[in-house]
C-alpha positions, 0 to 999 in steps of 0.5 A, a space after each residue: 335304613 341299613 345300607 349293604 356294608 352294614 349288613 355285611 358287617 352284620 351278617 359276618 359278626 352273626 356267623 362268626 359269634 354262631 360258630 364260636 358260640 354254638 360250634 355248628 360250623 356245617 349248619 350255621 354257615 350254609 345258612 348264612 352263606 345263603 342269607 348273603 347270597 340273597 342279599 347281595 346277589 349284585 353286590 361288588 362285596 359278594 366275592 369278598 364275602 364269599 372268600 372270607 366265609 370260605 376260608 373260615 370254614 375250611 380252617 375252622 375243624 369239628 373236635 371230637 373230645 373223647 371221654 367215657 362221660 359224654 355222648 356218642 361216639 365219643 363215649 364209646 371211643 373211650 378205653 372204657 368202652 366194653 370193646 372185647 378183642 384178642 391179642 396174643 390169645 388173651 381174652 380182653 373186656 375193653 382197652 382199660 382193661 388191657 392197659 391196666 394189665 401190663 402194670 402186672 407181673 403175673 400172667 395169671 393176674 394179667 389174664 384177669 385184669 384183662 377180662 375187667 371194663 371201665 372204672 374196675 380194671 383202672 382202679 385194679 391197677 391204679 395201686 401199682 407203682 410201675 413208675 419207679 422202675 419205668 418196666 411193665 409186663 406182658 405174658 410174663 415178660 418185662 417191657 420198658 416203657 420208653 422202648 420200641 418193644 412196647 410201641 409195638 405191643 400198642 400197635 397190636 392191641 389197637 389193631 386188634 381192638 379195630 377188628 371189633 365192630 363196635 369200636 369201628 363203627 364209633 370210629 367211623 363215625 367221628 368223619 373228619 373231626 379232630 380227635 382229642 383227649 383232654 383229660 389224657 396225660 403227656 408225660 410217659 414216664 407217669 402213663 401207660 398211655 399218653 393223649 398223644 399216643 393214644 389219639 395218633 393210633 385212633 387217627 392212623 386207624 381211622 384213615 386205614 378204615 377208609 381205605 378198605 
C-alpha cells in the first residue's frame, strides 16, 4: 500500500514531467491540483502542496514562438503575414514588405517592394548590401541604422500596422504568453530588424490594446 508521502511524490513528478513534457501548464495543473486535493483534503502536507504547485505555475509562462510556418496566432504575427497598412501615404502588403523596402534608394522601387508579401519582398531585397554602409532609405532620404531617426520610423510602421484588425486580433490572442522569435537575428548592424526590437514593439502594442 502507497502511503501519503509517496503519493505526494508521485503526483508531483507526474506534474511537473506534464508541464515539462507536454507544456499544458493551465490544463495539466488544474487537474492535479484537484487530484491532490482529493487526496489529501486531512493531510498536514495539503498546504505545502499546495504552495509548491502554486509557485510553479505562477513562475512557469505559455511562449509564444512567432514564425510564418506555424499555427495561429503566431503565423499570423509573422512580418509575412498579408497584414496591409499605410505609413506616410504608402500602401504596404505585409511588414515584410515594408522592412525590405528601406534597403532601397528609389522612391519608386521602395513603393514597389512595399506592395509584395512574405518569401517575395524578402528575397526582393535580400541581394542588397546595406550593411557596408549601415544607411537605409525611406522616401528617398538616407537613414542610419543605429540612430534614433530610424527607431521612430519602426514605431510608426508598428503603430500603423496595429490599426489593421487582423493583425490586432493575432495579437490579442497570444493573452499574457511570452513573446519570442527564435529564428530573429540580434546583431543591428547585420538586420533591419532585430528579435529584440521586433518582440519589444509586439509587446508595447499588446499592452497599449488592452487598455483601450
Amino acid at each position: 500500500m502507497i502511503n501519503p508521502g509517496e503519493k505526494i511524490t508521485t503526483i508531483m513528478t507526474d506534474f511537473i514531467g506534464n508541464i515539462i513534457i507536454n507544456q499544458k501548464i493551465v490544463f495539466e495543473g488544474q487537474k492535479y491540483y484537484k487530484i491532490v486535493l482529493l487526496l489529501f483534503q486531512s493531510h498536514s502536507f495539503l498546504i505545502f502542496v499546495m504552495n509548491i504547485i502554486t509557485k510553479i505555475l505562477e513562475r512557469l509562462k505559455i511562449v509564444v514562438d512567432i514564425g510564418s510556418g506555424r499555427g495561429y496566432p503566431s503565423s499570423a504575427l509573422s512580418n509575412f503575414a498579408p497584414h496591409p497598412f499605410v505609413i506616410d501615404g504608402i500602401q504596404c502588403a505585409s511588414m515584410e514588405g515594408f522592412l525590405q523596402s528601406l534597403k532601397f534608394e528609389s522612391p519608386e522601387m521602395q513603393e514597389f517592394v512595399c506592395s509584395l508579401v512574405g518569401k517575395k519582398a524578402k528575397f526582393k531585397g535580400k541581394g542588397k548590401r546595406w550593411q557596408r554602409t549601415q544607411t537605409l532609405w525611406w522616401r528617398g532620404e538616407p537613414i542610419k541604422r543605429d540612430s534614433e531617426e530610424y527607431q521612430n520610423l519602426l514605431d510608426r510602421a508598428f503603430d500603423a500596422l496595429n490599426e489593421n484588425e487582423g493583425f490586432r486580433a493575432a495579437l490579442g490572442a497570444t493573452g499574457s504568453a511570452v513573446l519570442t522569435h527564435s529564428i530573429g537575428k540580434k546583431n543591428e548592424k547585420e538586420t533591419v530588424l532585430t528579435a529584440k526590437e521586433f518582440i519589444s514593439r509586439l509587446t508595447k502594442l499588446r499592452e497599449k490594446n488592452r487598455k483601450k
